[in-house]
C-alpha positions in Angstrom: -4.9 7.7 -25.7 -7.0 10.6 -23.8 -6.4 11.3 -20.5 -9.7 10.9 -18.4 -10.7 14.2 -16.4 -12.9 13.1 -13.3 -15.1 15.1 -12.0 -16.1 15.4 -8.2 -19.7 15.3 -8.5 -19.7 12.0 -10.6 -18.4 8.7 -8.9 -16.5 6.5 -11.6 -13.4 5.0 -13.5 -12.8 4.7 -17.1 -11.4 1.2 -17.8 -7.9 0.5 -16.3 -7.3 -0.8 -20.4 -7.1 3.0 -21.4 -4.2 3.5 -18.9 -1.3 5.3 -20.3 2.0 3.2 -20.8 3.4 4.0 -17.4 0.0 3.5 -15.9 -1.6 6.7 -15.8 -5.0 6.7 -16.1 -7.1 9.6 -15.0 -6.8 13.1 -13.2 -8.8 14.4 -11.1 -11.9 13.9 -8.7 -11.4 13.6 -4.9 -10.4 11.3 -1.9 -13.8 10.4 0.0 -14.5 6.9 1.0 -16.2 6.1 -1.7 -14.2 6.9 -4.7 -11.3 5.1 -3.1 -13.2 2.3 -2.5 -14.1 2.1 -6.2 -10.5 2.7 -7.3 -9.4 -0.6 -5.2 -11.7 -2.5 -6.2 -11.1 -1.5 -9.6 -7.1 -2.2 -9.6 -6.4 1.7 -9.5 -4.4 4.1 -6.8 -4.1 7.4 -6.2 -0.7 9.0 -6.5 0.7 12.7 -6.6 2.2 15.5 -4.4 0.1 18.5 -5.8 -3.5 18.8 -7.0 -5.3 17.0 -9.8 -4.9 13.7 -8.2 -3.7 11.8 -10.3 -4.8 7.9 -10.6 -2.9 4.7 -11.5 -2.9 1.1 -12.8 0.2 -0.1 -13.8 0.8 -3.1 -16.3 2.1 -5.2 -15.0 1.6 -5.0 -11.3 4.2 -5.7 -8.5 2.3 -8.0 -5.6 3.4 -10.7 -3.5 1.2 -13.7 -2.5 1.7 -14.4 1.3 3.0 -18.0 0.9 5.9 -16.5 -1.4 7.1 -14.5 1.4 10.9 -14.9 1.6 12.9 -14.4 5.0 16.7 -14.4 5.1 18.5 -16.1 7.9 19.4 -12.7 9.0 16.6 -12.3 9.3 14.9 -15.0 11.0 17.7 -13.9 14.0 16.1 -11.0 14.2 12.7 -11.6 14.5 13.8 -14.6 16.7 16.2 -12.1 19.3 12.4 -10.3 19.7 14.2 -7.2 18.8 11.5 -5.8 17.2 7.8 -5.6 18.7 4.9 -5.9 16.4 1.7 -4.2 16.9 -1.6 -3.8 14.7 -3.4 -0.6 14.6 -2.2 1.2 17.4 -1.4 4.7 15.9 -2.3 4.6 12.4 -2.2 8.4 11.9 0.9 8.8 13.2 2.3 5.6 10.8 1.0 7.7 7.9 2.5 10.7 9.1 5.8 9.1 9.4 6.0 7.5 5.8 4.8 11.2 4.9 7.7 12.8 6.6 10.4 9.6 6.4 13.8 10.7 4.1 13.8 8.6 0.7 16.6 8.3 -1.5 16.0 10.2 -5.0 13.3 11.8 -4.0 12.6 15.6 -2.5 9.1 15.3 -1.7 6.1 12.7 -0.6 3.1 11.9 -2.5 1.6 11.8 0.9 -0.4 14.9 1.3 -2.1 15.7 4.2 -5.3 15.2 2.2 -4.4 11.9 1.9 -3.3 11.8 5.4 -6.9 12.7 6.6 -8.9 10.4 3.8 -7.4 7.3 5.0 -7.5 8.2 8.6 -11.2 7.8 7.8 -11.3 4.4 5.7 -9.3 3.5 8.9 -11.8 4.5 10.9 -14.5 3.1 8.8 -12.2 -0.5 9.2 -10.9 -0.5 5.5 -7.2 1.1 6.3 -4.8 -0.7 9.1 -1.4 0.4 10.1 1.6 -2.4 11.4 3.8 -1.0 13.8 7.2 -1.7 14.7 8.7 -0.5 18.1 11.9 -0.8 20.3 10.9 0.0 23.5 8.9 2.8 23.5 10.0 4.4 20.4 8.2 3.7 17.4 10.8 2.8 14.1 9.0 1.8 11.9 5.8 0.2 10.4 3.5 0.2 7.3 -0.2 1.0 6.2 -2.4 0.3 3.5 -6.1 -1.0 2.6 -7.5 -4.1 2.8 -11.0 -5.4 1.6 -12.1 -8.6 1.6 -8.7 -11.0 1.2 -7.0 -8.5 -0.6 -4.7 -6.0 1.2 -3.2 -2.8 -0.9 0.0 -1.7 0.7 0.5 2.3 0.5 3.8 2.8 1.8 6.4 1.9 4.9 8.8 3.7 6.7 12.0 2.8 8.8 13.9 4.8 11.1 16.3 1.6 12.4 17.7 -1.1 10.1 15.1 -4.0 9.3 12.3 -2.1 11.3 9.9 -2.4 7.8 11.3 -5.5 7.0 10.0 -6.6 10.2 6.7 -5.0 11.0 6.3 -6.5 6.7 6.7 -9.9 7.2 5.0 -10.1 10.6 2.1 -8.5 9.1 2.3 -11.2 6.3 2.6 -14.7 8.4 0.2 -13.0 10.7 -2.4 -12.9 8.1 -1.0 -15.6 5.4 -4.6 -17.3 5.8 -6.6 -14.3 5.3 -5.3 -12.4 2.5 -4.8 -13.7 -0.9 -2.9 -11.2 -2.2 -0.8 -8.5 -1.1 -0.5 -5.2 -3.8 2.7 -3.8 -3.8 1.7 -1.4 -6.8 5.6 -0.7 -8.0 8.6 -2.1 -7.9 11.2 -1.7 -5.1 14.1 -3.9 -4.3 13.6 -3.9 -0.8 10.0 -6.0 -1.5 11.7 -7.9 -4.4 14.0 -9.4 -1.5 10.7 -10.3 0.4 9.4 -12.1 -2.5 7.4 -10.0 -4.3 7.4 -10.3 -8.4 5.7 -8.8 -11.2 1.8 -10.0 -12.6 -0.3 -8.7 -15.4 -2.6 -6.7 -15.1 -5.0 -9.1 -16.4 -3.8 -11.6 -13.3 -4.0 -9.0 -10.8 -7.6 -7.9 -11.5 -8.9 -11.5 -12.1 -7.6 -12.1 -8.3 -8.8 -8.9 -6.8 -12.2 -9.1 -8.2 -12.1 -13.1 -6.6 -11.2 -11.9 -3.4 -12.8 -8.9 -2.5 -15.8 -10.4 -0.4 
């Protein structure tokens, strides 16, 4: 299949059906408000560490719905000992630059460019972009950030600097908000949100619900 080259000056997406097989579906264009917006709401992501962007929508998608959430008894004495505290919004540039900077296993770089840094520092500032932060004292360990429109939220990335800091600010976020988000995007697998309950979906499934959900 052809490989869709966006251009800046025109704001669009070809349909997520001419996706490659790992979910590749276009190069190029930009980061404003706008275009990410439209890539949401149309089931696609932006992903890369160098210029084109590259732009996703993987079949199938990894989500979790918020009454699926599953907490360990380990966990349930943690969030119970108040070992953790749980904020909203607090310092969402500095979340973002965290999971830009955080360590990951296998990998030598972040698709978290500083572009990216500053484009959704403004859909957070525009109230489409929230941050979950996870503290011990003073000290901020951990926390999460994504997108949310309408009942949907679509989760970027996390970081965690102490054991079960993500896991933490994660399922707070999630029983915070059970009643006001329908779905929770995941976009890939990992096993740390498998454990949490998160499972795989169609494409087909996950659009249907976004496009239900977005008011």
């Amino acid at each position: 299949m052809p490989l869709y080259y966006l251009p800046e000056n025109e704001l669009y997406f070809p349909p997520v059906s001419m996706s490659e097989p790992d979910g590749l579906l276009a190069i190029g264009g930009d980061l404003t408000p706008e275009r990410l917006l439209l890539a949401y709401r149309s089931g696609i992501f932006p992903w890369y560490n160098r210029k084109p962007i590259l732009w996703w929508s993987p079949d199938p998608r990894f989500v979790l719905y918020p009454d699926e959430i599953k907490v360990s008894g380990s966990m349930k004495q943690v969030l119970k000992k108040d070992t953790f505290r749980i904020s909203f919004n607090e310092c969402f540039e500095t979340v973002v630059d965290r999971c830009r900077t955080a360590p990951r296993e296998g990998q030598d770089g972040t698709w978290i460019t500083r572009d990216m840094l500053r484009a959704y520092t403004t859909l957070h500032k525009q109230g489409y972009a929230m941050s979950v932060e996870c503290w011990q004292g003073t000290e901020l360990v951990g926390g999460l950030y994504g997108v949310r429109i309408g009942r949907c939220f679509f989760g970027e990335s996390m970081f965690a600097a102490v054991s079960n800091a993500s896991k933490a600010a994660f399922i707070t976020f999630v029983q915070q908000y059970r009643t006001q988000l329908a779905i929770i995007d995941c976009q890939v697998h990992t096993p740390h949100l498998a454990s949490l309950g998160a499972r795989f979906i169609s494409r087909v499934s996950f659009l249907d619900t976004v496009q239900r959900n977005l008011d």
